[in-house]
N, C-alpha and C positions, 0 to 999 in steps of 0.2 A: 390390445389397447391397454390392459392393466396394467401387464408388464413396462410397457413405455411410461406410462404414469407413475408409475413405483419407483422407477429406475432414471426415469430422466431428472438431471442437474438444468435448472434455469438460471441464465448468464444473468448477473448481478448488475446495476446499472454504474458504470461508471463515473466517479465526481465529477471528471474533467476530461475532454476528449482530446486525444492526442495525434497529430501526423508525423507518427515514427520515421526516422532517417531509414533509409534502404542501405542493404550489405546483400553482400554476397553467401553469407555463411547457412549453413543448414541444418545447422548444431537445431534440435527441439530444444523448448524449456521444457523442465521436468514435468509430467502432471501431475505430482503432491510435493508436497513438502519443502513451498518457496514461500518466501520472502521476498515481495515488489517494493523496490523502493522508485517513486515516482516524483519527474523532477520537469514541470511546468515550462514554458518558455516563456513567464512571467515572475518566475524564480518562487513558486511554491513546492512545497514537499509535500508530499500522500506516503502514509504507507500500508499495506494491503498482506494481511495472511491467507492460505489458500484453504485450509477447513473450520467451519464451525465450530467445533467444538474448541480448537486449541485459540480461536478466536474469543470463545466465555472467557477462558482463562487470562490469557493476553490482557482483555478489559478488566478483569479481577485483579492481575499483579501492578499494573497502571496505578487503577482507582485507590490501593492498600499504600503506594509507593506517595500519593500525592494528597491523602488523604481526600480523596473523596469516593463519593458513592453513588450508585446508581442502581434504581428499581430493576425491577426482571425483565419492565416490558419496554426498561429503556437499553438492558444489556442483550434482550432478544432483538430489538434494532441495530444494536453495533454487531451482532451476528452475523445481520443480513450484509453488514457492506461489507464489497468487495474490497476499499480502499476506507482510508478516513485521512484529511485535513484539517484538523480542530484542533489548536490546544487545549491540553485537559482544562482548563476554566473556563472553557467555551462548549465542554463536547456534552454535556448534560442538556443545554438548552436545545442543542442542534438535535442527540435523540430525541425527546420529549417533543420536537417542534412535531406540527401538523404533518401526516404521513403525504397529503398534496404537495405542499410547500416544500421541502426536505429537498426532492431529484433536481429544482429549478435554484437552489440556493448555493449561492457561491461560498466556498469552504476557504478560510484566509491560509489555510497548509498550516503545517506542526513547524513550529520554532527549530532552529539551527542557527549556533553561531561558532565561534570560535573553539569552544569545551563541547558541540554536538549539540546541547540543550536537547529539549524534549524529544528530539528525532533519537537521539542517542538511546535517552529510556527506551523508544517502541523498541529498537533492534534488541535491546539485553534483554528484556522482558520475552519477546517472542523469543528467545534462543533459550531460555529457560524453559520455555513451555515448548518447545519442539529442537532441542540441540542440534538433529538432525538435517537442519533447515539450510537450504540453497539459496542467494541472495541475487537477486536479479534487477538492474538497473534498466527503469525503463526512462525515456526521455521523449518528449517532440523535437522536432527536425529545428527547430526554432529554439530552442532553449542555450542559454548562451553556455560556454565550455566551463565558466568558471564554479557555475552551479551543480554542474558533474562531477566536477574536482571536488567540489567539499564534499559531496556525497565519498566518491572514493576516497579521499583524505579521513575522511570519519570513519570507513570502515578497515582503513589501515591502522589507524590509532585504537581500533577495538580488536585488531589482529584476528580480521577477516579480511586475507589474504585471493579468495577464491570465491570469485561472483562475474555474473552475466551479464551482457547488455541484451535487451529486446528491441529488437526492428524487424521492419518487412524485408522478405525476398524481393533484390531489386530485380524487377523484370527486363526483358529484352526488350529495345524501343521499335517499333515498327520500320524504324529508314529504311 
């Protein structure tokens, strides 16, 4: 029992719940060293690193780039999540907010426009703190194609060439 205790990873709660498109493919994502970029079917962005620690830092190179700041037990909260959609003038309040209210609160996504804007910082910042990093698009089956495109258009313009999409194994239907 210790060992499980010691050893067990608990799945992080997600901002936004998604019904990924089904494929065919059986390619795994990697288990470390990804970068989730997540793309709403109400045209919000998330974006999500896959260890903590490089997660402190990610919020360190952020908060240094935007000038702002954030306590220890507000950068031990962006720790914990798995994803964030905050712009940084926003993301102070949202860790600091009440630890009840936080998983029910609707996140407005990180800014993207024409130059990338804020979505653009996460990815340079996380590639700095993990160069090594694998970039994985994930979408809902709902999410309109134009909203994918800027995401791949952005990381064509940042000459990230080589990234993933995430979906489910489409099943065999009963007929």
């Amino acid at each position: 029992v210790t060992f499980f205790m010691m050893t067990t990873t608990f799945r992080t709660v997600e901002p936004i719940t998604l019904d990924m498109p089904d494929s065919q493919s059986e390619a795994k994502l990697p288990e470390s060293d990804v970068l989730t970029i997540i793309a709403s079917a109400d045209g919000r962005y998330f974006i999500g690193l896959d260890k903590k620690e490089n997660r402190m830092s990610w919020l360190d190179l952020m908060a240094k780039d935007y000038g702002a700041s954030f306590s220890i037990s507000e950068a031990n909260v962006f720790a914990l999540q798995s994803s964030i959609g905050m712009p940084m003038n926003q993301l102070g309040s949202f860790l600091s907010m009440d630890p009840d209210k936080r998983p029910g609160f609707i996140q407005p996504g990180i800014p993207i426009d024409s130059t990338g804007g804020e979505l653009k910082d996460w990815i340079t910042f996380a590639r700095l703190v993990n160069p090594s990093l694998k970039v994985a698009i994930k979408g809902d089956e709902e999410t309109p194609y134009p909203a994918i495109k800027d995401v791949m258009d952005l990381l064509q313009e940042m000459n990230i060439t080589r990234y993933g999409f995430v979906t489910d194994i489409e099943r065999e239907s009963d007929v």
